[in-house]
C-alpha positions in Angstrom: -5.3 23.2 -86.4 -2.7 25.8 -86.8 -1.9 28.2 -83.7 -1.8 31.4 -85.5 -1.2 32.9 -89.2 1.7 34.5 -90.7 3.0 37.4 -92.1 4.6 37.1 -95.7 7.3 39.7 -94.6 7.7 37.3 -91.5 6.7 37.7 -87.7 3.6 36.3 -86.0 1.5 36.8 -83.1 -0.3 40.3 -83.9 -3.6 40.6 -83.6 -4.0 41.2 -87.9 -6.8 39.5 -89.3 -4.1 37.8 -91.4 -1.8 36.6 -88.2 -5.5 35.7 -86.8 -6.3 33.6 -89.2 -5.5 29.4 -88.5 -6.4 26.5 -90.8 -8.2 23.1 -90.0 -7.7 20.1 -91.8 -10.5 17.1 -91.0 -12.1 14.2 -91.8 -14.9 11.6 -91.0 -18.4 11.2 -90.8 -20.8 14.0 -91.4 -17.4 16.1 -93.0 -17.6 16.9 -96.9 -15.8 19.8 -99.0 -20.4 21.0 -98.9 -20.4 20.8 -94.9 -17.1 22.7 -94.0 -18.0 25.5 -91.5 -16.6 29.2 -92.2 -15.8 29.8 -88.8 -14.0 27.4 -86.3 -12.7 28.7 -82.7 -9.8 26.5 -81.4 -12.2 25.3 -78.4 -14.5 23.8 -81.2 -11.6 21.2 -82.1 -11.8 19.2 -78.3 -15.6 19.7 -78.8 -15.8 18.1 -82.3 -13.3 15.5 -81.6 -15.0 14.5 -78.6 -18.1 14.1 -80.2 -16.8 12.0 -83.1 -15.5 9.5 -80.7 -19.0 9.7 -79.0 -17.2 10.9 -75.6 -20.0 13.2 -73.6 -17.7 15.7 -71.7 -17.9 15.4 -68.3 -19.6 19.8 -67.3 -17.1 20.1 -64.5 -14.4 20.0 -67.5 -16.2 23.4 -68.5 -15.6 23.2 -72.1 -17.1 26.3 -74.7 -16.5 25.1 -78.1 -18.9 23.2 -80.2 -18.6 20.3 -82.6 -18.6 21.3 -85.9 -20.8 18.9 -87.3 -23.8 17.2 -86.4 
């Protein structure tokens, strides 16, 4: 996952919906072009990637994001 977007003109770091805006690139079970999710916080990426391992985080790690796939 990106960090943050870009402006063409150059800079970064407002809070645009363009210099907002981040990419995610994945791949594995349960992801297909049909199942991508239109909206993906960055906390969502330790989520998913702990689920794909099959790694239950520990509650006292307080983590908010989800997994993006089932």
């Amino acid at each position: 996952m990106t960090d943050h977007g870009h402006r063409d003109e150059g800079g970064h770091g407002g809070r645009s919906e363009l210099e907002r805006t981040a990419w995610v690139a994945a791949s594995g079970p349960g992801i297909t072009s049909d199942s991508a999710p239109t909206a993906v916080r960055h906390a969502d990426i330790a989520a998913h990637a702990y689920a794909a391992l099959g790694i239950t985080p520990d509650p006292h790690w307080t983590l908010d994001g989800k997994a993006f796939t089932a």
